[in-house]
Steps between C-alpha positions, in 0.01 A plus 500: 500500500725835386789308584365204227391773255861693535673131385268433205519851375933470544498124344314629167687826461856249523333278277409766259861664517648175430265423161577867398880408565497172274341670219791738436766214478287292287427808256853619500597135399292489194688550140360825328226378255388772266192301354362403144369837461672738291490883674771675602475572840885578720465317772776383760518181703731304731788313405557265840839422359650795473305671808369784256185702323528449141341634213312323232232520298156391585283363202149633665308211586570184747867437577544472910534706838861578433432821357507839611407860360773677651878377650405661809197265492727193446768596750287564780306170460749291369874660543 
């Protein structure tokens, strides 16, 4: 039974480090959307093209996953 237990436990911990691994490409891929709102909040995202943290400016409200307070933020999820 301990040996069954040991396998489930190791099959979700690779199948949570693979989901946790997908959702960095896939947010790293997304264009930098600052929203409709209308704040002013410096923000930095990915830019998968050029393998770099950018800076833009976020508009406060909606916009998408590729953004990040700091570059060091960006860098170590993205870059």
């Amino acid at each position: 039974m301990s040996r069954l237990a040991v396998l489930v436990v190791l099959l979700v911990a690779a199948f949570v480090t693979g989901s946790s691994a997908q959702r960095g490409p896939q947010l790293c891929s997304l264009p930098p959307d600052r929203g409709p709102c209308r704040a002013f909040v410096p923000s930095f995202y990915f830019d998968s093209s050029s393998r770099t943290c950018r800076d833009f400016i976020y508009g406060g409200c909606q916009g998408n996953a590729n953004r990040f307070k700091t570059r060091r933020q960006c860098q170590s999820t993205c870059g």
